[in-house]
Residue, then its C-alpha position, 0 to 999 in steps of 0.5 A: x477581568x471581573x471579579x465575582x463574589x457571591x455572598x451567602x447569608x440570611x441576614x442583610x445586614x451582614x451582607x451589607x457589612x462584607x459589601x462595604x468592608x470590600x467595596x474599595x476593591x471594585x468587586x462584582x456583588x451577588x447576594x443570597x440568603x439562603x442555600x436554596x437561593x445560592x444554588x439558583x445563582x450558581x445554575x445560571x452563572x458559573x464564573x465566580x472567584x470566590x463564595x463567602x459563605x455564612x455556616x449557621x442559616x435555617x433550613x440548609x446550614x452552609x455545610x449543606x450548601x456547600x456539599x450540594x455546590x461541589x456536586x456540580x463539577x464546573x463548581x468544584x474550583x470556586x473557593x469557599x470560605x465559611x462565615x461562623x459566629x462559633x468556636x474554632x472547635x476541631x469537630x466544625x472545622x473538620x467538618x467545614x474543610x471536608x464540605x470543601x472549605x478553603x478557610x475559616x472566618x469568625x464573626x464579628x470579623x476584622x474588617x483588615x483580616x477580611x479584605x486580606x484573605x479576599x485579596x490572596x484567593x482574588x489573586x490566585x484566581x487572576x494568577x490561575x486565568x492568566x495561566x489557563x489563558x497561556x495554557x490555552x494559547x500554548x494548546x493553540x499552537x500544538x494544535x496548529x503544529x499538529x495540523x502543520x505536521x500531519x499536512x507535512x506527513x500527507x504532502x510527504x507521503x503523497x510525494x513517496x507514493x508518486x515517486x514509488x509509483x513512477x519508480x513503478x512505472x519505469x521499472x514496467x517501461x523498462x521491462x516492456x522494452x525488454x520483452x519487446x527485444x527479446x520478442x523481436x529477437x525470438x519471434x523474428x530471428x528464426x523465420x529470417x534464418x529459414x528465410x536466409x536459408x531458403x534464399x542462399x540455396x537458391x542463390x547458390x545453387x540455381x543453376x543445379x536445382x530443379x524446377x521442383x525444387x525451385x519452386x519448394x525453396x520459393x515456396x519456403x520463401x513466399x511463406x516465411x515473408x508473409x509469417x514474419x509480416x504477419x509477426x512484424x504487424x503483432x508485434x506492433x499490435x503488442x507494442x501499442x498494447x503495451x502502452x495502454x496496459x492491456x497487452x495480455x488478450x487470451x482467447x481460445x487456441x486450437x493446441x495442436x494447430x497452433x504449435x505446428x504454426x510455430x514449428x513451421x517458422x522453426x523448421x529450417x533451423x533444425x533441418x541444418x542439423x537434421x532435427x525433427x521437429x514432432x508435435x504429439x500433442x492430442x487434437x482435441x484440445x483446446x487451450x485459453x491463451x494469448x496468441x502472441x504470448x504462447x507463440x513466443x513461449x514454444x519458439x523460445x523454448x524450441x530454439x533452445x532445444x535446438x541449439x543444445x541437440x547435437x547434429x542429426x539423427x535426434x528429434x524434439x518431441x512436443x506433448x501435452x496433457x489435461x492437468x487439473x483445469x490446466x494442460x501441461x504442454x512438454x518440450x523434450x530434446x536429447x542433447x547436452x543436458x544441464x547440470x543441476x547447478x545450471x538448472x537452478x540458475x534457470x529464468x534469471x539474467x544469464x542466458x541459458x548460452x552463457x550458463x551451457x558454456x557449450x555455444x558462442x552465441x551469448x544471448x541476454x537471457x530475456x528468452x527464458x525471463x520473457x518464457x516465465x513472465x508470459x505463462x505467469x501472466x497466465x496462471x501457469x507454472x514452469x520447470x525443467x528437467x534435465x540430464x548432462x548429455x542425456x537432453x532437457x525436458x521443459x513443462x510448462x501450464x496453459x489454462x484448458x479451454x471450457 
């Protein structure tokens, strides 16, 4: 590496004589004889390793110039040695150090002493590149373990985020098929029970029936398979539905209208225990929901109601009523009831049959889990109110149509 030394004095003839004291060593040379012509080198080129430095010159003495050079931050680290031909007095050297010298060197100057204190601030200056060449080379590597990091971090997080993603997507698939089950379970088994029920009386009993009734009972049969087709052909609606994400469709449902079409499927169920099924709900509402959704809402919920009431004589009544852009649809029946501990553990994964205790059939508890998950997909809310054999009452938010 070069080694630059600028040499400021007014008289060539003291320049020469710091050229040829220190021209064995292979210096790089700049002159100058005045401050004002020191400062214009130092504009153009910054890289010296030292500056020697003559105190007394006209117009600008060395303290000037040298206050004027250390202005300039890039300056700042060269080294400045003064030149004086005066006394060693305490005041000019005070004077010398705090215009930023470094040391001192009195004229005539020894030749050994010169070459002596130019050698130790030349190697101190290859010492201090050698040093910002390795703290260079260290920030190098830093910043490429920093970009090897931050790459790692991104690749990493990017990995979590498809795995959470994919968890995600599972978890959804597994309960799809979840609800698929229980709807299948739901939807499908009740009108097959009036199916089987309306079929059994009429394999049994066909010799005793009237014409009248065989027709009615033919009639049940006829209706009950065309209701479960058209649920089998939902269903599969639902299920593609359900692969491409967009499995909820609300539209606008005539209230009334649409829970007698669930009772219908419902009624051969609660006539083997001579339950009435009675719809009270207002004919002039209408209500914003999904089809298949809402269907399985009443017959889970209607289903439950039946099995809890005991034989004859009760009946479970369907009410609704406007509530604040909503319509809060009521399930009442007067059976066994429920504890409040049993009515806490509602909507979870024991089945209302399992928390009763009062029945065989164990279910999965997907029904009251399938129940809430479609009237908070839309918007509504779910409770229930109950009594120990006194019967249960479930309400349940639609949003109203406009």
């Amino acid at each position: 590496m070069a080694i630059k030394i600028l040499l400021v004095d007014d008289n060539e003839n003291n320049l020469l004589s710091i050229e040829v004291v220190l021209e064995k060593e292979k210096y790089e040379f700049h002159r100058a004889t005045s401050g004002k012509e020191a400062l214009r080198i130092l504009l153009k080129e910054e890289d010296f390793t030292l500056i020697l430095l003559d105190v007394k010159m006209p117009i600008m003495d060395g303290y000037e110039t040298a206050e004027l050079i250390y202005q300039r931050d890039k300056l700042k680290q060269i080294p400045i040695i003064f030149i004086t031909a005066h006394d060693y007095e305490e005041a000019a050297i005070f004077k010398g150090y705090k215009a930023g010298a470094v040391d001192f060197i009195r004229k005539p100057f020894n030749a050994e002493i010169l070459r002596s204190k130019v050698a130790v601030f030349t190697e101190l200056y290859r010492k201090n590149q050698l040093l910002r060449q390795q703290e260079e080379k260290v920030q190098a590597i830093n910043n490429q373990l920093l970009e090897l990091n931050q790459d790692l971090e991104r690749r990493v997080l990017e990995r979590t985020m498809e795995l959470e993603n994919l968890n995600q997507e599972l978890q959804a698939l597994n309960l799809s098929k979840d609800k698929f089950l229980s709807v299948i379970s739901h939807d499908l088994r009740n009108p097959l029970t009036s199916l089987l029920i309306s079929s059994e009386n009429l394999d049994q009993d066909a010799e005793k029936l009237q014409a009248g009734q065989i027709k009615l009972l033919a009639g049940i049969i006829n209706r009950t398979s065309k209701k479960i087709l058209g649920q089998l052909n939902e269903l599969v609606e639902w299920a593609k539905n359900q692969r491409e994400k967009v499995n909820f469709q609300p539209e606008k449902l005539h209230l009334t209208q649409g829970i007698n079409e669930s009772l219908e499927l419902l009624k051969a169920n609660a006539s083997q225990k001579e339950i009435q099924l009675i719809n009270q709900t207002p004919e002039a509402i209408y209500i914003q929901a999904d089809p298949l959704m809402f269907r399985s809402i009443l017959q889970n919920l209607v289903t439950n109601a039946i099995k809890y009431t005991p034989f004859a004589g009760n009946a479970i009544t369907i009410s609704a009523q406007p509530l604040q852009g909503m319509v809060e649809i009521c399930i009442q029946d007067f059976g066994v009831g429920m504890s409040t501990e049993t009515r806490d553990m509602l909507f979870g994964r024991t089945s209302y049959a399992s928390l009763l205790g009062t029945n065989q059939e164990k279910g999965s508890g997907l029904g009251l889990m399938l129940v809430r998950d479609f009237v908070m997909q839309h918007g509504g809310s779910i409770n229930v109110e109950s009594e120990l054999n006194k019967g249960t009452c479930f309400r349940f938010t639609i949003p109203i149509a406009d």
